[in-house]
C-alpha positions in Angstrom: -8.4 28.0 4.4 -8.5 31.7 5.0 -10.8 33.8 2.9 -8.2 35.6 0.7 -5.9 32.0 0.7 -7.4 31.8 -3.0 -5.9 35.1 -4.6 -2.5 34.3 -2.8 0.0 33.8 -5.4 1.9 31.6 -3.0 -1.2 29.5 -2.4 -1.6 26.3 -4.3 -4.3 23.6 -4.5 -3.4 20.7 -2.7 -4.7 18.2 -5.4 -1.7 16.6 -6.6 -3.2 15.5 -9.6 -4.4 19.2 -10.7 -1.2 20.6 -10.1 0.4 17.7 -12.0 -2.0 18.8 -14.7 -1.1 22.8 -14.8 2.6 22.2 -14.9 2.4 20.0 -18.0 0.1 22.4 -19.6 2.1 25.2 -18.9 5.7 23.5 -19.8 3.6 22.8 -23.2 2.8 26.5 -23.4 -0.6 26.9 -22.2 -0.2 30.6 -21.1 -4.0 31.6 -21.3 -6.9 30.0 -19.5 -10.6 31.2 -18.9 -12.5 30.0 -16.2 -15.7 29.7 -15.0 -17.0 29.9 -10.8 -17.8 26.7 -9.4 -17.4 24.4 -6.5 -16.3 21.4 -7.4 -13.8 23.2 -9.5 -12.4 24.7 -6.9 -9.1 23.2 -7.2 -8.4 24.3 -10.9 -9.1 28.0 -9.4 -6.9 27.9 -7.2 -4.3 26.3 -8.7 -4.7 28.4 -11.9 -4.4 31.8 -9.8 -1.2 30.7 -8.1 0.8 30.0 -11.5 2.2 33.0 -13.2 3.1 31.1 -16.2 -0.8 31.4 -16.7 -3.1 34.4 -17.5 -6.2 33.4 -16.1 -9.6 35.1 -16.8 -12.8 34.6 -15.0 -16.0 34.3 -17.0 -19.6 33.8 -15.4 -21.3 32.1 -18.4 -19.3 28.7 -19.8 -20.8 29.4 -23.3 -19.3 32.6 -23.8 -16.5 31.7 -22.0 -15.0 28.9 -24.2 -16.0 31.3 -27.3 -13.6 34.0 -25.6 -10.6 31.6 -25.0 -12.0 30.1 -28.9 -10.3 34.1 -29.9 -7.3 34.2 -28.2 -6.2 30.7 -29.7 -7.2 32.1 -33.3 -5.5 35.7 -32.7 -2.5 34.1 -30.3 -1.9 30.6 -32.7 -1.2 28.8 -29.2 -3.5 26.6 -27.3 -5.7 27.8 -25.1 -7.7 26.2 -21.8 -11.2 26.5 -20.5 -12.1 24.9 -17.0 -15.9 24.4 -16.1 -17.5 22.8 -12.6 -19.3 19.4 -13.2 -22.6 18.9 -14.1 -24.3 20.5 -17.3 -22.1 23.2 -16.9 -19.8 21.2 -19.5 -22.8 21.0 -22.6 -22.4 24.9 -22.5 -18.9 24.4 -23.6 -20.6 22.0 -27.4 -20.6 25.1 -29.6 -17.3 27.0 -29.1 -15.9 23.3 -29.1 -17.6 22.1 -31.9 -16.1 25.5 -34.0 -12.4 24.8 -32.8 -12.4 21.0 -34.2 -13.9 22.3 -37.4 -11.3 25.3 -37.2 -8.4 22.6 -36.3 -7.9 25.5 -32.7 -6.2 23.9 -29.8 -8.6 24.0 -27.0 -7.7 22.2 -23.5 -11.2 21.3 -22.4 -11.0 21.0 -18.5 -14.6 19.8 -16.6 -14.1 19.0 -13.0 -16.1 15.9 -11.7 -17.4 14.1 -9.2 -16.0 11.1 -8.1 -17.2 8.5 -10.7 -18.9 6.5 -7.7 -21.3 8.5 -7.5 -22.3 9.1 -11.0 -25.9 8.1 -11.7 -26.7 7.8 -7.8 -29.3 10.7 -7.3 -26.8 13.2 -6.0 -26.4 16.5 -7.4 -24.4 17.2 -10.5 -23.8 14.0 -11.4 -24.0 13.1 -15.2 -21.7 11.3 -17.8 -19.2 13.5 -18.1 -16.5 11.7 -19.7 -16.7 11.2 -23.7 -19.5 13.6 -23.3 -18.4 15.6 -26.0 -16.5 12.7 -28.3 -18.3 13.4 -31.3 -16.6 17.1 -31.4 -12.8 16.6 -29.7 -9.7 14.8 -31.0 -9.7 12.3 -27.8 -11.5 12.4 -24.0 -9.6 11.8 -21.3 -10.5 11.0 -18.0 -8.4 11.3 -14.7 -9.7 10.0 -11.5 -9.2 10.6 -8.2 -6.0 10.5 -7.0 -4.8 8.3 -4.2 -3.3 9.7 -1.2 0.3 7.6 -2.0 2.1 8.3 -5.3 1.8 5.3 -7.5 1.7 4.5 -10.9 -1.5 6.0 -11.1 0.4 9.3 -11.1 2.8 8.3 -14.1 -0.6 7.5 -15.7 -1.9 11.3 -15.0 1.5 12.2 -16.4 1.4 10.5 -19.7 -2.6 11.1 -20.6 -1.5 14.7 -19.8 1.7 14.9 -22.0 -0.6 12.8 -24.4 -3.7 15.3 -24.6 -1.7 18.1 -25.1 0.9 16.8 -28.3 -2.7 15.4 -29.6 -4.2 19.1 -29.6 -1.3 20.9 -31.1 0.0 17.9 -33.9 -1.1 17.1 -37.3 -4.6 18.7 -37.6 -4.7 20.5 -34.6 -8.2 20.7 -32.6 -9.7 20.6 -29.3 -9.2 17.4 -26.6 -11.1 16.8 -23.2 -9.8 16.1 -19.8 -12.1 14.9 -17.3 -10.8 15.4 -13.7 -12.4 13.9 -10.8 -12.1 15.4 -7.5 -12.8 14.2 -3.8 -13.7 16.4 -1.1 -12.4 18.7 0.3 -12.6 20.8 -2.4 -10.4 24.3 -1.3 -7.2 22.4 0.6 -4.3 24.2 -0.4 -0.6 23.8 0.3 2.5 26.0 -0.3 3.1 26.8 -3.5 6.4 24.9 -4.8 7.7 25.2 -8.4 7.8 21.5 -10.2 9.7 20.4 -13.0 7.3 17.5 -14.1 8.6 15.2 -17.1 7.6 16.3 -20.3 7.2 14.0 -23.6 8.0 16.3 -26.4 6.7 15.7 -29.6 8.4 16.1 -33.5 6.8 15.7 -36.3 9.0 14.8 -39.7 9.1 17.9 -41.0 10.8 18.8 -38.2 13.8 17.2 -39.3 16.8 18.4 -41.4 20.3 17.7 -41.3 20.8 19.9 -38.8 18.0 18.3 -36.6 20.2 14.9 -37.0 23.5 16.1 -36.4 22.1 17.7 -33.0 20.6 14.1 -32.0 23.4 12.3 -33.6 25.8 14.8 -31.3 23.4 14.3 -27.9 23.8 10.3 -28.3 27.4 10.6 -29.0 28.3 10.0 -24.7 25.3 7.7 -24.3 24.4 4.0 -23.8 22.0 3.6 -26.2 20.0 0.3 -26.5 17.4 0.1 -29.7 14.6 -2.9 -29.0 12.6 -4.1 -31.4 8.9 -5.9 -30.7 7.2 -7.4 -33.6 7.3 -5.4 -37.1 6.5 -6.6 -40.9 9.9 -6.9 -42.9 12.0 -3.8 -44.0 14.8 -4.7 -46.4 16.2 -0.9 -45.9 15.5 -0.6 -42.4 17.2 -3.6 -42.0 20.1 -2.0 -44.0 20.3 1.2 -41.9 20.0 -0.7 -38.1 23.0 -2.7 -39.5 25.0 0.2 -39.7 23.9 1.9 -36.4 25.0 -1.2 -34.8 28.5 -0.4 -35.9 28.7 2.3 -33.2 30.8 0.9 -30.1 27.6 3.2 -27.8 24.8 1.3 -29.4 23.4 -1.9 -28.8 20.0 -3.4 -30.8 18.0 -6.2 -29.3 15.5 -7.6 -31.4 12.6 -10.0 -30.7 11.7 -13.4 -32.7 9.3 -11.6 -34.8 10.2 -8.4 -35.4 12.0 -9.4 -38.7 14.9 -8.0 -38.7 18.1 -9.9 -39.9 21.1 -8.3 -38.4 24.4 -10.1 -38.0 25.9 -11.0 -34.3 23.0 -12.1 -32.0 21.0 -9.5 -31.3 17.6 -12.1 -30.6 17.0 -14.6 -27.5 17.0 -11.8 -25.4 15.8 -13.4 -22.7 18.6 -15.8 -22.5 20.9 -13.3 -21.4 17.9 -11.1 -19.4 17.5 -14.3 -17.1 20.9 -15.4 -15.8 21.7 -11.2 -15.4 18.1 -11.1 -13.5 19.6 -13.9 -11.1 23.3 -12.9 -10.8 24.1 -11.4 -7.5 26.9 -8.8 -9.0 24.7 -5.6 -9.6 28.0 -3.8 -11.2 27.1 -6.2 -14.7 23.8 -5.1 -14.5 24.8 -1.2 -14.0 27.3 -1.8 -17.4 24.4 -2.9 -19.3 21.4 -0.1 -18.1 21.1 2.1 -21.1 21.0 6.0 -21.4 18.7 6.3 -23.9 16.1 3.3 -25.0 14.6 3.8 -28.7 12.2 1.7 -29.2 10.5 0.2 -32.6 7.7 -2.3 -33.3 4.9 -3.5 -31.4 4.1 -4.6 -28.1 7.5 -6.5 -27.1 7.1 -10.5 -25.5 9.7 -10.0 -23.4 8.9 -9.2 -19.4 12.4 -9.3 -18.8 13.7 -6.7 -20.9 10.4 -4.0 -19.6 11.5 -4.8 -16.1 15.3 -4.7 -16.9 14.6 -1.0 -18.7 11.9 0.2 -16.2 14.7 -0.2 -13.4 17.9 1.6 -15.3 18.3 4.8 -13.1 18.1 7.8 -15.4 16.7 6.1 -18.2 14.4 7.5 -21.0 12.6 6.2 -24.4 12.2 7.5 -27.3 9.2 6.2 -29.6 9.0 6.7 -33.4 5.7 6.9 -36.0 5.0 3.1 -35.3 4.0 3.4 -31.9 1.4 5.5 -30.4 2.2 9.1 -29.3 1.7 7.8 -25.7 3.1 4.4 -25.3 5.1 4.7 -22.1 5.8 0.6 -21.7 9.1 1.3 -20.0 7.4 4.3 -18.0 10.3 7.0 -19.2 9.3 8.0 -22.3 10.5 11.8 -23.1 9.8 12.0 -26.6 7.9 10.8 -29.9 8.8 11.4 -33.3 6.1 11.1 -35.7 8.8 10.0 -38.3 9.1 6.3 -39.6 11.6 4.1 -38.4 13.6 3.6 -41.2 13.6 7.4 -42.3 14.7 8.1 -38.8 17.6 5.4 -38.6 18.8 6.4 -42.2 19.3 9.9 -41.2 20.9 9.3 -37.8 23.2 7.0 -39.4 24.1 9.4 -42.3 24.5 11.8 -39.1 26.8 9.7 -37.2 29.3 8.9 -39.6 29.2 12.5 -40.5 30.5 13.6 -36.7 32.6 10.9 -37.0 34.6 12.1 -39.6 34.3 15.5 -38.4 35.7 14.6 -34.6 38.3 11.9 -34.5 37.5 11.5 -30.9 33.9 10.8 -31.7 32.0 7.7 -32.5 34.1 4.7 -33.0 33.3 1.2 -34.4 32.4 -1.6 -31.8 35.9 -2.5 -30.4 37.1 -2.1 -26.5 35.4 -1.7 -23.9 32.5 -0.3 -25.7 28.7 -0.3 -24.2 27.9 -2.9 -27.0 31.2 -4.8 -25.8 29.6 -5.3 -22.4 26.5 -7.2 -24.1 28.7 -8.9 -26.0 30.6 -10.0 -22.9 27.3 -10.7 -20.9 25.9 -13.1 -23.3 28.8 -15.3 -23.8 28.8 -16.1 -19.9 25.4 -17.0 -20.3 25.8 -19.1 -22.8 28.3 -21.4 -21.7 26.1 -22.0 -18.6 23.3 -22.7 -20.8 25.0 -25.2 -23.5 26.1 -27.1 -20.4 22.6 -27.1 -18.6 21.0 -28.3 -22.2 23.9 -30.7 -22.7 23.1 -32.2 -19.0 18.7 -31.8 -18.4 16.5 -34.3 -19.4 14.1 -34.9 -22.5 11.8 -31.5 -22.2 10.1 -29.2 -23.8 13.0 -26.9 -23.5 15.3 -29.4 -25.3 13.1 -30.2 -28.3 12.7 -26.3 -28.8 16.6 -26.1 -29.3 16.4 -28.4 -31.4 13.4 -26.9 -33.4 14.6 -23.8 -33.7 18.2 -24.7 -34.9 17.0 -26.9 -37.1 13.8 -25.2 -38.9 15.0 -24.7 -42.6 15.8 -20.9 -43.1 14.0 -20.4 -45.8 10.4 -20.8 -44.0 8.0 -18.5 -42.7 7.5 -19.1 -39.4 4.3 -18.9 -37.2 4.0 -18.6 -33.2 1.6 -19.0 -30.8 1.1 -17.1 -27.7 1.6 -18.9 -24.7 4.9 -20.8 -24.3 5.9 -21.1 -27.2 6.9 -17.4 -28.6 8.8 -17.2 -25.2 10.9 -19.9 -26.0 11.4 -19.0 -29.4 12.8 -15.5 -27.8 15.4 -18.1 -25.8 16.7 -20.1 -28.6 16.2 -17.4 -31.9 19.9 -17.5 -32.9 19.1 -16.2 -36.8 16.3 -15.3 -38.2 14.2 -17.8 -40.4 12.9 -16.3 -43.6 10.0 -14.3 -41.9 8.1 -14.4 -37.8 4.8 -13.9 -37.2 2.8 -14.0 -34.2 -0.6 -12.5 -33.4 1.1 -10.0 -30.6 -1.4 -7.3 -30.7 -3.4 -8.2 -28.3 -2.0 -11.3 -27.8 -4.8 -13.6 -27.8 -4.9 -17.4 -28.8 -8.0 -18.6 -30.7 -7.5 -17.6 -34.1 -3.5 -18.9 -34.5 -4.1 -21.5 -36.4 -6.2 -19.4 -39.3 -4.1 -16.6 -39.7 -1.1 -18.8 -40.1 -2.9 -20.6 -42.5 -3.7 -16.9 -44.5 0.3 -16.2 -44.2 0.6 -19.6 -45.8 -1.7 -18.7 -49.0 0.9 -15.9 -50.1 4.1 -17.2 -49.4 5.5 -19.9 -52.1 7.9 -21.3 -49.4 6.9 -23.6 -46.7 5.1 -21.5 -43.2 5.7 -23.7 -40.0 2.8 -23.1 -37.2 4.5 -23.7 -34.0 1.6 -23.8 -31.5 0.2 -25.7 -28.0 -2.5 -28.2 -27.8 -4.9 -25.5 -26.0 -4.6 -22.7 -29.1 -4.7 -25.4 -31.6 -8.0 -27.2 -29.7 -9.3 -23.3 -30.7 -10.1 -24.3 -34.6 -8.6 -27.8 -35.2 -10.8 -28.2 -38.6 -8.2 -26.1 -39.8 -6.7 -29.2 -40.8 -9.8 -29.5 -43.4 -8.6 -26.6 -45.2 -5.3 -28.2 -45.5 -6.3 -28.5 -49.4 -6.4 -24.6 -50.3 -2.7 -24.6 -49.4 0.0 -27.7 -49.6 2.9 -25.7 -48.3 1.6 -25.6 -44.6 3.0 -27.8 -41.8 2.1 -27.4 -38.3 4.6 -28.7 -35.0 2.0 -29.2 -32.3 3.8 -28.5 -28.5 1.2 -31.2 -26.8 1.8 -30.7 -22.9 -1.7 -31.9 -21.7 -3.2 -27.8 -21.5 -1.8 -24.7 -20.7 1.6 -25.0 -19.7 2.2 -21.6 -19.3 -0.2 -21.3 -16.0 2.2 -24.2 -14.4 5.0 -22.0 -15.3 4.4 -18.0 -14.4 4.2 -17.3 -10.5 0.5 -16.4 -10.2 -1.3 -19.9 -11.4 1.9 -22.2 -10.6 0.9 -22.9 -7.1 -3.1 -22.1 -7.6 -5.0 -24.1 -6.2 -7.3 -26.7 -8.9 -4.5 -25.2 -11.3 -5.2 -28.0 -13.5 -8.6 -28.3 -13.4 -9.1 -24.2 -13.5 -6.8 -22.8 -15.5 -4.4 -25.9 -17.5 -7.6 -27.5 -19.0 -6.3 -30.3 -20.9 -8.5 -30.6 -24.4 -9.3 -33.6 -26.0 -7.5 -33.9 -29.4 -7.6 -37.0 -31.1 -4.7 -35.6 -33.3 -3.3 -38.7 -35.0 -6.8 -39.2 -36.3 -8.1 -35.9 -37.4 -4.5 -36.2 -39.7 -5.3 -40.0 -41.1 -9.3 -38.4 -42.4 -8.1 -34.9 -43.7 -5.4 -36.4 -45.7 -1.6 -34.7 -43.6 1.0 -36.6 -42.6 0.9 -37.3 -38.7 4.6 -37.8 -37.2 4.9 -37.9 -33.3 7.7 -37.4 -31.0 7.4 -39.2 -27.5 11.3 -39.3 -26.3 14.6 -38.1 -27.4 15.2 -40.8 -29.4 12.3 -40.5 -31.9 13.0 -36.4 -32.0 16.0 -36.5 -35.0 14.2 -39.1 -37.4 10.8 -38.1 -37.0 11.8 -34.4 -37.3 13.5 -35.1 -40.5 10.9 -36.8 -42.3 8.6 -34.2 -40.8 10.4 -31.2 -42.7 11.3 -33.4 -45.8 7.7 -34.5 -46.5 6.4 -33.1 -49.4 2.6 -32.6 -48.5 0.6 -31.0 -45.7 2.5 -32.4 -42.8 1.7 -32.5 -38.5 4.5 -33.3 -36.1 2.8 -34.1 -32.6 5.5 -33.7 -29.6 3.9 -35.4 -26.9 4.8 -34.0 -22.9 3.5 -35.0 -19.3 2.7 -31.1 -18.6 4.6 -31.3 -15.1 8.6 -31.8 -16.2 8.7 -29.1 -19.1 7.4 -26.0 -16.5 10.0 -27.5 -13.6 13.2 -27.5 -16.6 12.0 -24.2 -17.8 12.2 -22.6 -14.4 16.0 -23.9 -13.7 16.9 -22.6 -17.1 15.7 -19.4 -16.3 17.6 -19.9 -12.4 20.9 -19.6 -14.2 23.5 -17.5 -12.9 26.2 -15.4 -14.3 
């Protein structure tokens, strides 16, 4: 690099992950930033000098240089950055910091690092840099070295970015932290080449009047525009206002098991239309059904499918609403979060939509012809014919007795799913919705099933149906002890000799030991546990047995426990041709 390389407006630094940084910043409107000399920040001098979107001031001493950028974001209103070298240059940055979170100022904290390595190993300037100042930011971030191939770790830089700044200029505004680790060498540069990096904007509610919806309701108008729906608590009017959107020939909604909503149609067993498209050679039904614009409501969604299926639409993006985090990128296109609830935001736009559509008769138009919703619509009855006749033809299976479970659960109960298996088969055969779904899809996890269904029981005066596998249940089976604190509580017990899930998904089917390692059958002496805690034990072994033993299952007045008893190895081979199925 030649000496006067670094004041050379033309002259960027050639870590991608910096620039990446800056652009975001400066799309967001950073257009101030005061740095201090260093080495190993190196790369956010150079990179700062070269971008004229960005007035950048120099400043010896860290202390009083956050205190100086501290004034221009209280005289200016806008945020304001501050870049330090590692080491304890940082801890001079505490006071001016400390001032702008009690202040609610916006200030970009920026603290080049070492790679983290090397932190702790006796070299110079190494120290915990990251979090070091938690107690007095809104949120740390860290970004570490970037890799010489663009990967997801570069839509990860993207999103923490887009993320840090809507964080420091929304609700109480205040100061955030990004920890950047760089790699030597230090000075590289490149060309400079103006990027257009995605930006996730950010409205807040109060951002929206009519006017605000009639420009989104007007912006959707030419779009395909698919709404999905992970798990949620019930809604009576957002139910209401998602059954009018879905009215609109341009919008389709697809709703998973538990996310509680009851719309008319079949917007649920997603998968069952996701599998057979996944298989079918003809890429022109795919391209009919790859959305525009994803908005996306509710939790964390079961389905792998439908991520995959939006993560490869070309010229896709996601919007997120007030239930979801500001940075929750699942489908890795998200371009903007409104901090608005879900139900105020679909009231609106439908209030919106029918408004252009009386305004413009060549508008919006209920579903009919060859509408985006019509090509769902078209889609799922292809795959349904091919899967009534695979059902109508495979043998006794787990896959068979859950289509006959779910269509025959009464619809009045509260219903309660396990992870595993069995809230993925409840997304293939979900044709209505049963009174309520629950599931513990946070985080997904399996031990405490049984006792939170039991907890949902305690408050509902219907019946609440556990559906759950022998290894979640094997968690806490003295649940059944408690069985006397609620009697409207009756458990269907999947029993497929351990985890049947790791004989179905690719990466433990053909493990080696698989059963031994990862399908660990427990021991449940089921029938017996039933007979000493007072329930009703019913058990399916075959086809046969399923329709009578179901029936007094469901009709038994107590605390009941319906055992359906599988060899483990059939169930994952059926499962796997069902999902084979072409369209």
């Amino acid at each position: 690099m030649r000496e006067n390389d670094i004041i050379d407006k033309k002259c960027d630094t050639a870590k991608r992950y910096c620039r990446a940084l800056y652009d975001i910043m400066t799309a967001k409107g950073v257009k101030d930033i005061v740095l201090s000399p260093g080495s190993r920040n190196a790369p956010l001098l150079i990179g700062a000098k070269c971008r004229k979107e960005l007035n950048e001031r120099i400043i010896l001493d860290e202390r009083t240089a956050a205190f100086i950028a501290l004034g221009i974001a209280m005289q200016t209103q806008r945020p304001v950055a501050i870049a330090c070298t590692s080491g304890t240059a940082l801890y001079n940055y505490a006071p001016a910091v400390a001032e702008a979170m009690y202040q609610s100022i916006p200030l970009i904290v920026i603290t080049a690092d070492r790679p983290k390595e090397w932190i702790d190993q006796d070299d110079s300037q190494t120290l915990r840099q990251f979090e070091a100042l938690e107690k007095i930011v809104k949120k740390s971030y860290d970004i570490p070295v970037e890799r010489k191939e663009v990967s997801d770790t570069d839509w990860y830089v993207n999103r923490i970015v887009n993320e840090a700044m809507n964080l420091a200029c929304s609700g109480k505004k205040g100061p955030v932290h990004i920890n950047i680790q760089f790699d030597n060498p230090l000075a590289e540069t490149v060309p400079y080449k103006e990027s257009f990096p995605r930006i996730v904007s950010l409205l807040d509610e109060y951002d929206f009047s009519q006017i605000q919806y009639d420009r989104i309701a007007d912006k959707i108008r030419e779009k395909k525009v698919l709404v999905t729906a992970g798990f949620m608590q019930p809604d009576y009017l957002l139910n209401k206002a998602l059954i009018q959107l879905g009215r609109f020939a341009n919008i389709k909604i697809l709703c998973e098991t538990i996310s509680n909503l009851h719309l008319p149609g079949d917007p649920y067993a997603i998968d069952t239309i996701l599998a057979p498209l996944e298989c079918s050679e003809d890429e022109s039904i795919r391209e009919s059904l790859y959305p525009d614009l994803v908005i996306s409501i509710g939790g964390s969604l079961v389905s792998r499918k439908l991520k995959e299926f939006i993560r490869r639409a070309p010229s896709c993006s996601t919007w997120t609403l007030s239930d979801t985090d500001v940075s929750v990128d699942c489908f890795k296109n998200l371009s903007a979060h409104f901090e608005i609830t879900p139900v105020k935001f679909f009231t609106g736009l439908v209030k919106a939509m029918k408004r252009l559509e009386r305004r413009d008769r060549n508008g919006l138009k209920p579903n009919n012809g060859n509408s985006y919703f019509k090509c769902w619509e078209d889609v799922r009855l292809k795959a349904k014919i091919k899967q009534v006749s695979f059902l109508k033809n495979c043998i006794w299976s787990e896959i068979k007795a859950f289509e006959y479970i779910f269509s025959h659960l009464p619809q009045q109960s509260n219903i309660f799913l396990s992870n595993g298996t069995v809230v993925r088969y409840a997304q293939l055969f979900t044709t209505k919705q049963h009174h309520a779904s629950f599931g513990n899809r946070g985080v997904s996890g399996i031990e405490g099933t049984s006792a939170t269904a039991l907890g949902c029981a305690l408050d509902y005066n219907g019946t609440t149906v556990l559906i759950t596998g022998d290894m979640s249940f094997a968690y806490n089976p003295e649940i059944l002890a408690l069985g006397d604190i609620c009697r409207r509580f009756k458990i269907i017990l999947i029993n497929n000799n351990g985890g049947a899930i790791f004989r179905f998904i690719p990466s433990t089917r053909t493990a080696p030991d698989r059963e031994e390692l990862f399908c660990t059958r427990p021991p449940l002496a089921v029938q017996e546990m039933c007979a000493s805690l007072g329930w009703s034990y019913y058990c399916v072994d075959n086809e046969t047995q399923n329709r009578s033993q179901f029936h007094k299952f469901i009709g038994d007045p107590g605390n009941s426990l319906i055992e359906y008893r599988f060899d483990g190895e059939s169930s994952p081979d059926q499962l796997l041709e069902y999902m084979k199925l072409k369209i």
